[in-house]
C-alpha positions in Angstrom: 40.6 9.8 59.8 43.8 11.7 61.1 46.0 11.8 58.2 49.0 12.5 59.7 48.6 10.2 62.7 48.0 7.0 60.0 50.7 8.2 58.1 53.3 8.3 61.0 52.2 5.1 62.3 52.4 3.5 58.7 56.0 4.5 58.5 57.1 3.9 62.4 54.7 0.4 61.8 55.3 -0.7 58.8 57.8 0.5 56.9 60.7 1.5 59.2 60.0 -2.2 61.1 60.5 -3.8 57.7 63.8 -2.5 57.6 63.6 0.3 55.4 66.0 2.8 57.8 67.2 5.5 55.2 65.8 8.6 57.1 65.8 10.2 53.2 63.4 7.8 52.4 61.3 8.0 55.6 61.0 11.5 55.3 60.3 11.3 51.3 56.9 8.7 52.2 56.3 11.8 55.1 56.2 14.5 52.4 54.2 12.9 49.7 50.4 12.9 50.3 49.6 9.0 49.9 45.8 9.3 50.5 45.7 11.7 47.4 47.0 8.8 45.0 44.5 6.0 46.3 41.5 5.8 44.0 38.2 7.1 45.3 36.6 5.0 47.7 40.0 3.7 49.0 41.2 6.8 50.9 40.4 4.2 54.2 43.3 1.8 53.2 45.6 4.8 52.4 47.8 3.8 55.0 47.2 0.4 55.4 50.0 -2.2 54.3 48.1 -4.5 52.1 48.0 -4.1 47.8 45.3 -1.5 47.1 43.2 -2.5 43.2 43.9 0.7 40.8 42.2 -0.8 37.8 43.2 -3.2 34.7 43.6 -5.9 37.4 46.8 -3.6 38.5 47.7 -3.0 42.1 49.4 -0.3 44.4 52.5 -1.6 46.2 52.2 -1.9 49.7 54.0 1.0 52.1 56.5 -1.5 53.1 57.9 -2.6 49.2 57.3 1.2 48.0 59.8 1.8 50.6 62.2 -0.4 50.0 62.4 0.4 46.0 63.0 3.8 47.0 65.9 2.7 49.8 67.3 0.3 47.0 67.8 3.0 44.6 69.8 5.2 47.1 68.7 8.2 45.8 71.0 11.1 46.4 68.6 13.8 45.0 71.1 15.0 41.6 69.6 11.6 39.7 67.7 10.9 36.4 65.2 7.9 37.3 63.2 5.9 34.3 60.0 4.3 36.1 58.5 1.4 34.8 54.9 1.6 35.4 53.4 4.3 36.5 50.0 2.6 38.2 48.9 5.1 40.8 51.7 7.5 40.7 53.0 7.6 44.5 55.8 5.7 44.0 56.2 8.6 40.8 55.7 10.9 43.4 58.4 9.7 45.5 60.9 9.2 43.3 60.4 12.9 42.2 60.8 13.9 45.5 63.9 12.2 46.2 65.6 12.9 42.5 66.3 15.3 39.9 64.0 14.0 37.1 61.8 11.1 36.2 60.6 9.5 33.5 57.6 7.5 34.1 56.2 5.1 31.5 53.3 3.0 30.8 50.8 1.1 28.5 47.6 2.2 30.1 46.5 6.1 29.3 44.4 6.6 32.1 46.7 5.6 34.4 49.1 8.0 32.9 46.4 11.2 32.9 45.5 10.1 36.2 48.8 10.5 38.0 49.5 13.4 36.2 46.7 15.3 37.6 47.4 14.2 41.0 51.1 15.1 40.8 50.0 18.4 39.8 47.6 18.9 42.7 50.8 18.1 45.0 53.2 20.5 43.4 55.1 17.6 41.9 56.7 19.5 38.1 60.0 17.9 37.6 58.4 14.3 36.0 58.1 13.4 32.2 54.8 11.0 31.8 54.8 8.6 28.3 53.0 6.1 27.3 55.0 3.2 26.4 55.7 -0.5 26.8 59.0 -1.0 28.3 59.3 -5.2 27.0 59.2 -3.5 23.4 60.9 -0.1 23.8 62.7 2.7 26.4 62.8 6.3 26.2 66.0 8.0 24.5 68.8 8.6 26.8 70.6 6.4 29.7 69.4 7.0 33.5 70.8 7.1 37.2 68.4 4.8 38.3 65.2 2.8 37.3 62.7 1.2 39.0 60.2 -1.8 37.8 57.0 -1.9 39.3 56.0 -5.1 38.4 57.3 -8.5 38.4 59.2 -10.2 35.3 60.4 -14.0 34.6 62.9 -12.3 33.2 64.5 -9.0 31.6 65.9 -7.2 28.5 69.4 -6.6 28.4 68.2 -3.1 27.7 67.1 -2.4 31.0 70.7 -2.5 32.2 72.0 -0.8 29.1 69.8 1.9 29.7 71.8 2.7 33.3 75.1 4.9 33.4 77.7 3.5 35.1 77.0 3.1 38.6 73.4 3.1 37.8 71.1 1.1 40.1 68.2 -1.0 38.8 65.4 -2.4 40.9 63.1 -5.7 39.7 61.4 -8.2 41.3 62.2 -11.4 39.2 60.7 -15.2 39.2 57.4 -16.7 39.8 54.8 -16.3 42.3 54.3 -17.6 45.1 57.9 -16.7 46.1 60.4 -14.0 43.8 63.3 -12.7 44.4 63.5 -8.5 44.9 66.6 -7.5 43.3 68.8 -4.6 42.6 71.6 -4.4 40.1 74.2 -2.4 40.2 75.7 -1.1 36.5 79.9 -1.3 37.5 81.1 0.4 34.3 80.0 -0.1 30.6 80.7 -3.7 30.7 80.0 -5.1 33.7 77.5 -5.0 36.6 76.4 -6.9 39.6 73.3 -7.9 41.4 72.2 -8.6 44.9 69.0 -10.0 46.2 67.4 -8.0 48.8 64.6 -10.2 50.2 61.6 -12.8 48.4 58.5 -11.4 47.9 55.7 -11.8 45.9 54.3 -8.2 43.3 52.0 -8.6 40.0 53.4 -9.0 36.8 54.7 -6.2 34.9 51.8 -6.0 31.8 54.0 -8.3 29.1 56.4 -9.4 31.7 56.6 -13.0 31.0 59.5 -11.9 28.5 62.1 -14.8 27.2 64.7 -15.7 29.2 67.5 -13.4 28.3 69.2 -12.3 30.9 70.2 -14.5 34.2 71.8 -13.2 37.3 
């Protein structure tokens, strides 16, 4: 396969017809090696826009959403970024690319020892990786912006508390078949706002299904 003719075509294709038009963005999914974060076997469907299984009945994002989380965030390159769920680690990748520092938790180790290896292999030094279960806890500190790989009914407070002001936070909230993609916007230390992007349909985040405490 000719890498770098799939991987053009997935972002002329794909992602840039979805939409996703921030050239900082587009040139962040150039730079970062997606084939390398595929499991074994998969390398085939590197570049292809469908949901790729990872294991623990998890699944990579599809080009096209991986590209619009990044475009949501609006990523200047100075920020701090929490991830919330690790799962392959391209999307880690990405968002290391296109920030100062990330944090990038989750509850499954060997997805965590897995995408540390492979963000070594690419050069990738400026990412924290913990173990952790974001509907329970967060790492210390406050972030620029924080992405949530997987679907919730609903979310913690926290989540938004955990942004400094003008912080941006991307979820995709509801039930499947149809949920809403949304990013919120932290105004100051009391207030924020939301906006939906677009409906779309992403697996649950592990523990997702959390109480309704939040609404938008």
């Amino acid at each position: 396969m000719n890498t770098d003719f799939a991987r053009q075509q997935m972002i002329k294709q794909q992602v840039r017809a979805w939409h996703v038009l921030d050239e900082t963005v587009l040139k962040g999914l150039q730079e970062v090696p997606r084939e390398r974060f595929v499991p074994e076997g998969y390398e085939a469907l590197a570049f292809a826009d469908t949901e790729i299984p990872i294991g623990h009945g998890q699944l990579m994002m599809t080009p096209t959403i991986e590209g619009h989380v990044l475009q949501a965030l609006r990523l200047a390159g100075g920020e701090t970024v929490l991830e919330i769920g690790t799962g392959s680690g391209f999307l880690t990748a990405c968002l290391a690319t296109l920030s100062a520092h990330v944090t990038s938790i989750d509850v499954h180790d060997d997805f965590l020892d897995s995408a540390l290896q492979k963000l070594k292999h690419c050069g990738i030094k400026n990412v924290e990786l913990l173990p952790m279960d974001a509907t329970q806890r967060l790492p210390d500190g406050t972030f620029d912006a924080i992405a949530v790989t997987g679907s919730v009914q609903s979310f913690d407070t926290r989540w938004v508390e955990a942004l400094n002001p003008g912080g941006r936070l991307f979820v995709v909230v509801g039930d499947a078949p149809v949920m809403s993609a949304t990013r919120v916007t932290r105004a100051d230390e009391d207030g924020w706002q939301s906006d939906t992007l677009f409906e779309t349909s992403l697996l649950p985040l592990v523990n997702g299904a959390l109480p309704p405490q939040f609404s938008f």
